[in-house]
VORO-814190 format. One record per residue (C-alpha): x, y, z; residue in one letter. Coordinates in Angstrom, 1 decimal, padded with zeros to 4 digits. Layout:
BEGIN
      X      Y      Z type
      X      Y      Z    A
...
This chain:
BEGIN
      X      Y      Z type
 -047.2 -043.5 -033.3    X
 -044.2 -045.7 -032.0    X
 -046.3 -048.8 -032.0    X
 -044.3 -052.1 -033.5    X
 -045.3 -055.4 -034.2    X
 -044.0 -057.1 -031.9    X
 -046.1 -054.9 -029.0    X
 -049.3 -055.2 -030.7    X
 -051.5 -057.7 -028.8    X
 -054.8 -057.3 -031.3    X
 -055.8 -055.5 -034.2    X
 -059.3 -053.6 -034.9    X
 -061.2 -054.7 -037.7    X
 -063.2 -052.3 -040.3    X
 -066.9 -053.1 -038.8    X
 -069.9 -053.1 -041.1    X
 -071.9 -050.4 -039.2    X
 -072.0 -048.3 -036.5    X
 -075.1 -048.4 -034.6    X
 -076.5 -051.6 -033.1    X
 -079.4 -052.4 -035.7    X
 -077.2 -052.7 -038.7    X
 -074.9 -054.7 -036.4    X
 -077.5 -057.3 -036.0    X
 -078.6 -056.8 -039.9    X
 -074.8 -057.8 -040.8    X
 -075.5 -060.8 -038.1    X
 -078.5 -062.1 -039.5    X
 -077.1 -061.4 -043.5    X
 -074.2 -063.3 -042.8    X
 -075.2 -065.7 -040.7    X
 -078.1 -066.6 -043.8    X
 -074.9 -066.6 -046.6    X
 -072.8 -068.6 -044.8    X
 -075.4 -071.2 -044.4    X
 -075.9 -071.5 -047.5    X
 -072.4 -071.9 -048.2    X
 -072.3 -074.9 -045.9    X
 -075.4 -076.1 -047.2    X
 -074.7 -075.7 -051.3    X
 -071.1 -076.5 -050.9    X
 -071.9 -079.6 -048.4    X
 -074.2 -081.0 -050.6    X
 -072.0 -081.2 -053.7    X
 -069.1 -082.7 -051.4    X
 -071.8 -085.3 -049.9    X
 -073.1 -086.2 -053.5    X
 -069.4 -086.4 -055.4    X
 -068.2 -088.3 -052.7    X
 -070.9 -091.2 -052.5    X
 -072.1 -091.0 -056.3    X
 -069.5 -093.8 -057.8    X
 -070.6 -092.3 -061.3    X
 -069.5 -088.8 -060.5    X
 -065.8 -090.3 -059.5    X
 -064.9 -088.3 -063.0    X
 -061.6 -085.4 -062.5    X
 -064.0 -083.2 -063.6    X
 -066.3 -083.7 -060.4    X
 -062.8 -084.9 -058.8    X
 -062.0 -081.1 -059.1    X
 -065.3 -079.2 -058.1    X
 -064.7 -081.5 -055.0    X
 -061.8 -079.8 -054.0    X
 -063.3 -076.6 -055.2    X
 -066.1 -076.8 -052.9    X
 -063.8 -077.7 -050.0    X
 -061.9 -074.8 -050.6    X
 -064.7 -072.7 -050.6    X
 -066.3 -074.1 -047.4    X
 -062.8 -073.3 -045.8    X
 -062.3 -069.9 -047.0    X
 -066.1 -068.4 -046.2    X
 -065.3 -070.1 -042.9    X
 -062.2 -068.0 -042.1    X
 -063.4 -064.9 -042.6    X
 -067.0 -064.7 -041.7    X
 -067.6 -066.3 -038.8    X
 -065.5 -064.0 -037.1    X
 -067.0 -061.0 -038.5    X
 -070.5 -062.4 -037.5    X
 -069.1 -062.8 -033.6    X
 -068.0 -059.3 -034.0    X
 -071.1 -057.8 -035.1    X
 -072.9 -059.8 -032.5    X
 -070.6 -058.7 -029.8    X
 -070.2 -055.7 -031.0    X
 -066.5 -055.2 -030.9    X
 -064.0 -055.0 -033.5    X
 -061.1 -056.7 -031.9    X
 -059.0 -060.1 -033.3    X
 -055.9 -061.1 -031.4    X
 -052.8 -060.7 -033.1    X
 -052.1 -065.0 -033.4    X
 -055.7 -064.8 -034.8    X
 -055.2 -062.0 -037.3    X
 -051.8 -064.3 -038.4    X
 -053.7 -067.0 -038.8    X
 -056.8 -065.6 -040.8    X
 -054.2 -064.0 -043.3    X
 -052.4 -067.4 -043.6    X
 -055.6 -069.4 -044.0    X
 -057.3 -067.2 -046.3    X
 -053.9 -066.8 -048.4    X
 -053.6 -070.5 -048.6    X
 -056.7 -071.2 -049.6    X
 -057.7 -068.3 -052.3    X
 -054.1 -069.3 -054.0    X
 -055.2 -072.8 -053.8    X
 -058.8 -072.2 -055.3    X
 -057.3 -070.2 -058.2    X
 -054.7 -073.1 -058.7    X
 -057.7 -075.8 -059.0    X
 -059.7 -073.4 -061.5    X
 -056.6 -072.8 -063.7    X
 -056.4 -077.6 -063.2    X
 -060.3 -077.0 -064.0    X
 -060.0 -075.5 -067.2    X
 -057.3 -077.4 -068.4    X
 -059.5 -080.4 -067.6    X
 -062.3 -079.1 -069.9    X
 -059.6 -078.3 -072.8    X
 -058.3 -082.0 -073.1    X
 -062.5 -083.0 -072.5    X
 -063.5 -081.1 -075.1    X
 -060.7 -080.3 -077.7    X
 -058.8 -083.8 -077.1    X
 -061.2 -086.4 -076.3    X
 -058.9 -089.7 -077.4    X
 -056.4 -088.5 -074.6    X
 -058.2 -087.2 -071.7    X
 -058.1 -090.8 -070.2    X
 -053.8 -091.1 -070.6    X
 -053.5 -087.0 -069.7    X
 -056.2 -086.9 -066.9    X
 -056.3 -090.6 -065.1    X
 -056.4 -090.9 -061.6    X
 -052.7 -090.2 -061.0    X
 -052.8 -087.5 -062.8    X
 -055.6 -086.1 -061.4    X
 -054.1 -086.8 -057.6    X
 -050.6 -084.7 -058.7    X
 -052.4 -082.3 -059.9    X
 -054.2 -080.9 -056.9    X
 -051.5 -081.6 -054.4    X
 -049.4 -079.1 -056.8    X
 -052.3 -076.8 -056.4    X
 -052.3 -077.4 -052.8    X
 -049.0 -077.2 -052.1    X
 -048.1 -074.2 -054.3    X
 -051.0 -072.6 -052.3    X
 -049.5 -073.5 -048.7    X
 -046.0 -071.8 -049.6    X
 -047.2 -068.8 -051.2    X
 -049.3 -068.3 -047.7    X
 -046.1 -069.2 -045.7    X
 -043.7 -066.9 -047.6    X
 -046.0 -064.0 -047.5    X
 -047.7 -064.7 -043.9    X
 -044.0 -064.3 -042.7    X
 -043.1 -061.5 -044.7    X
 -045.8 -059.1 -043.4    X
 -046.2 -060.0 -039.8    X
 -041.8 -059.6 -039.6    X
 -042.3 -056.0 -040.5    X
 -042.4 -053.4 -038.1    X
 -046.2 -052.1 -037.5    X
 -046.0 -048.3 -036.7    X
 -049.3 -046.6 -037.5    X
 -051.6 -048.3 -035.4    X
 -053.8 -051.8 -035.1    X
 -056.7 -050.4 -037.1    X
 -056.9 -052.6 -040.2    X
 -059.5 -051.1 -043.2    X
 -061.2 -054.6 -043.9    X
 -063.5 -056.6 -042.5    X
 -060.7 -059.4 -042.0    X
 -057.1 -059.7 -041.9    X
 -055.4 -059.0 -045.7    X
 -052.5 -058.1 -046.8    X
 -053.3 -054.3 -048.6    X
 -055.0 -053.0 -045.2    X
 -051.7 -054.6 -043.3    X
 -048.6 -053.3 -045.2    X
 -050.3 -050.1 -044.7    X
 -049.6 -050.1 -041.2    X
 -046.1 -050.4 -041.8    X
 -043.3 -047.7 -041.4    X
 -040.4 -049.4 -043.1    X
 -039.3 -049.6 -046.6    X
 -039.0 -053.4 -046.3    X
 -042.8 -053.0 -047.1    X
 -042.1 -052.1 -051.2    X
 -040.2 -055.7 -051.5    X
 -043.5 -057.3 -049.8    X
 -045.3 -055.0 -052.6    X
 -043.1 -056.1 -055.4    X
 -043.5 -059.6 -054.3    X
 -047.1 -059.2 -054.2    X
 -047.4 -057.6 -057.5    X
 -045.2 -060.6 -059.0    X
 -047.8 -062.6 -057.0    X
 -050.9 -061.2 -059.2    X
 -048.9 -061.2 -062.0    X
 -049.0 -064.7 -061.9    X
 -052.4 -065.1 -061.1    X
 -052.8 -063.0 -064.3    X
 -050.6 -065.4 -066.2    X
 -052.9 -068.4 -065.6    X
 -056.2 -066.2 -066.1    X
 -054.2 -066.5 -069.7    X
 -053.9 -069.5 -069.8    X
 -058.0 -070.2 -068.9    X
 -058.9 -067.5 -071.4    X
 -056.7 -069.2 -073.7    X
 -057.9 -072.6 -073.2    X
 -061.9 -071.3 -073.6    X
 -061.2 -070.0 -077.1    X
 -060.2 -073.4 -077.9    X
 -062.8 -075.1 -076.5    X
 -065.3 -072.9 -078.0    X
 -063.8 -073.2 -081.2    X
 -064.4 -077.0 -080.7    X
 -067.4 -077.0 -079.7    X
 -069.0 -074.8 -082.4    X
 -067.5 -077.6 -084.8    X
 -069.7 -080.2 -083.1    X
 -072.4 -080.4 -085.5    X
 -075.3 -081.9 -082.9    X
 -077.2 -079.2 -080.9    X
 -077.7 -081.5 -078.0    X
 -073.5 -082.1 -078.0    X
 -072.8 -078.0 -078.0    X
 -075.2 -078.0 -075.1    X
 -073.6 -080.3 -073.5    X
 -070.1 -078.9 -073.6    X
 -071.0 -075.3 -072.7    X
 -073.4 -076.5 -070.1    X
 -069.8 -077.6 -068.2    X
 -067.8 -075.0 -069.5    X
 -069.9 -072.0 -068.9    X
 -070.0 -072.3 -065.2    X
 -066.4 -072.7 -064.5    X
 -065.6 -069.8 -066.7    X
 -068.8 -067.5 -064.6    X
 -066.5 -068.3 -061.4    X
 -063.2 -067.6 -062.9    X
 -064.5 -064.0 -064.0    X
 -066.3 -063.1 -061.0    X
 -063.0 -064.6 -059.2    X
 -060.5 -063.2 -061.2    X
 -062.1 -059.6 -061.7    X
 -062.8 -058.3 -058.5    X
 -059.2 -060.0 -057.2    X
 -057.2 -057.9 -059.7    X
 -058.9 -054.9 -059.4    X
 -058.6 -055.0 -055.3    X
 -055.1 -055.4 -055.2    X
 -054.3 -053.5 -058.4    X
 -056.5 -050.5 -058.1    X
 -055.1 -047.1 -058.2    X
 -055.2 -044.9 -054.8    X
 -057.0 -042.3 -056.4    X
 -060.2 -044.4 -056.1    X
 -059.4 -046.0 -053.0    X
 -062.4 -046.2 -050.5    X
 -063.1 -048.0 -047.3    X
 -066.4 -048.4 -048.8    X
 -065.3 -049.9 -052.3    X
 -062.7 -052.2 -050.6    X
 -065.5 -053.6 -048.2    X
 -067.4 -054.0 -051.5    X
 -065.2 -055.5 -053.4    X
 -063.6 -057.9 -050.3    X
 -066.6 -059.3 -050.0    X
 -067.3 -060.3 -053.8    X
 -064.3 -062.4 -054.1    X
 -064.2 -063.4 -050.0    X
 -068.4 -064.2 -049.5    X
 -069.9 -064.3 -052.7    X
 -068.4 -066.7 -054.7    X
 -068.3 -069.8 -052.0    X
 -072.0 -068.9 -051.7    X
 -073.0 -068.5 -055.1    X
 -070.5 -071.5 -056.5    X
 -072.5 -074.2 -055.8    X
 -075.6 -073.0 -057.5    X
 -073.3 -071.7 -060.7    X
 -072.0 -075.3 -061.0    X
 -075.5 -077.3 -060.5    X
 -077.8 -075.0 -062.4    X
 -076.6 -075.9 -065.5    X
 -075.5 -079.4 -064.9    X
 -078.0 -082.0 -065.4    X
 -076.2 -085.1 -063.9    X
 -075.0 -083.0 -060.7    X
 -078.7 -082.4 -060.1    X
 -079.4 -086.0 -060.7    X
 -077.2 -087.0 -058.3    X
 -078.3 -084.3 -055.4    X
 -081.8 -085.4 -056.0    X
 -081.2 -089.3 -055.6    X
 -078.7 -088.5 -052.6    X
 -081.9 -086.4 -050.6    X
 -084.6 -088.5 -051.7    X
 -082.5 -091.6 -050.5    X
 -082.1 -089.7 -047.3    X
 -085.5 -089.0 -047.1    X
 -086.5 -092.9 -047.8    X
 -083.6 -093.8 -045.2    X
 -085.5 -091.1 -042.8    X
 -088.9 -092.8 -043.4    X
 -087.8 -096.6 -042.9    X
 -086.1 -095.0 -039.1    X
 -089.0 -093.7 -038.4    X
 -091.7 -095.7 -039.5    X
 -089.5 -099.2 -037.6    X
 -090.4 -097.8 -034.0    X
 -093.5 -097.0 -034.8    X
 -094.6 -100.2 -036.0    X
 -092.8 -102.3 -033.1    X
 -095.1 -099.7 -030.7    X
 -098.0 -101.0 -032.6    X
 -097.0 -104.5 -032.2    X
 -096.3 -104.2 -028.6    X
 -100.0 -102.5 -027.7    X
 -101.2 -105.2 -029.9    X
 -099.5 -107.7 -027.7    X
């Protein structure tokens, strides 16, 4: 095929299934996952935001976590769900560019705030005295606009790289959204190995600061086994433990997409494993970080059964004043 990029209107996505009942499965499956996404990851931005005592950097953090996990389940499955629904397979080539540039920008993001996340925890746990001067409100601000910002130029530089390559075997990409591996496989031209050894430098530094979390968990654990009261240790994993369930799950599945050898390339396993570091973690965050957290679950509970009083008192006003009015 003679195709290029530049005469490539739209681009196929990899559907879920072929016949029309597992189309509307897909439908109704995601539709229920991204819900609760919304829902989970809603609720935890609802309750840090009004809660004055969970204005913390730790909750500071899963704040920005949770938004970034709203955004990136929202990039990529909604548009899968219309697909299934419609049953077609087609995204426009401005809306392929801009999937791959949102999802980019916000997985590097997320991984940038986990790495800030466990550094958090270190100076919580294994330098109490300091974690006011190293993690105060400044700090704390900087901190995620690096995250942030590092995350928005890493989309930018590689967004650009790919879509300025010329695209000669077909618009068929082998994922259920727009990503980089299924992309530089349409490509015909050598430029494509310095996208691959920029993307390998890439995950080479996302392996640098999985170090750097490991090594800040064998610290803290150190620490925390020195803390002679029971009810202390359970504090300190009960905050630890979560964060480092995410990072793995994260972490894992990422490398192992983009690192994998051919040989045991499959359409099949990279629809697996896209969506256990696309879906499931913004879906399954929320509950990872409020199972095990007492004073999250405090907070949640206080924020809906203040709702629910609020909800009452709105109703129950109207009411009355009809009362008063037939009484009349």
């Amino acid at each position: 095929m003679s195709n290029s990029s530049s005469s490539i209107s739209q681009f196929l996505l990899l559907p879920f299934a072929d016949t029309r009942e597992l189309q509307l499965l897909h439908f109704w499956l995601f539709l229920g996952i991204y819900l609760a996404a919304l829902l989970g990851n809603g609720l935890i931005i609802i309750t840090i935001a009004c809660d004055h005592r969970l204005h913390t950097p730790m909750y500071f953090f899963l704040l920005n976590l949770s938004i970034l996990d709203l955004g990136c389940i929202s990039t990529t499955v909604p548009k899968s769900m219309a697909n299934s629904f419609r049953d077609t397979r087609a995204i426009s080539y401005t809306g392929c560019v801009a999937q791959l540039f949102s999802f980019l920008f916000l997985m590097v993001t997320e991984f940038f705030v986990l790495t800030v996340m466990a550094y958090d925890r270190y100076v919580a746990i294994c330098h109490p005295l300091h974690y006011g001067t190293l993690l105060g409100s400044r700090a704390c601000v900087h901190m995620a606009a690096a995250a942030w910002a590092s995350g928005f130029l890493h989309a930018v530089l590689h967004t650009a790289k790919i879509f300025s390559l010329p695209l000669c075997y077909g618009n068929a990409v082998g994922q259920f959204f727009c990503e980089i591996p299924p992309i530089l496989k349409l490509s015909c031209s050598d430029a494509y190995l310095r996208e691959t050894g920029f993307l390998v430098v890439s995950v080479c530094l996302g392996f640098g600061c999985f170090i750097f979390i490991v090594v800040s968990y064998v610290q803290i654990f150190r620490a925390v086994l020195r803390i002679p009261s029971q009810q202390g240790r359970h504090k300190a994993f009960s905050t630890c433990l979560p964060h480092l369930a995410v990072v793995s799950l994260f972490v894992s599945t990422v490398i192992f997409a983009y690192l994998k050898p051919p040989s045991i390339s499959s359409l099949f396993l990279d629809l697996v494993l896209a969506f256990l570091y696309s879906v499931f973690p913004p879906a399954v965050n929320p509950l990872i970080y409020s199972m095990r957290n007492q004073e999250l679950k405090d907070a949640m509970w206080k924020l809906m059964t203040g709702c629910l009083s609020i909800n009452k008192l709105l109703i129950s006003k109207p009411v009355l004043l009809t009362l008063l009015l037939l009484a009349i």
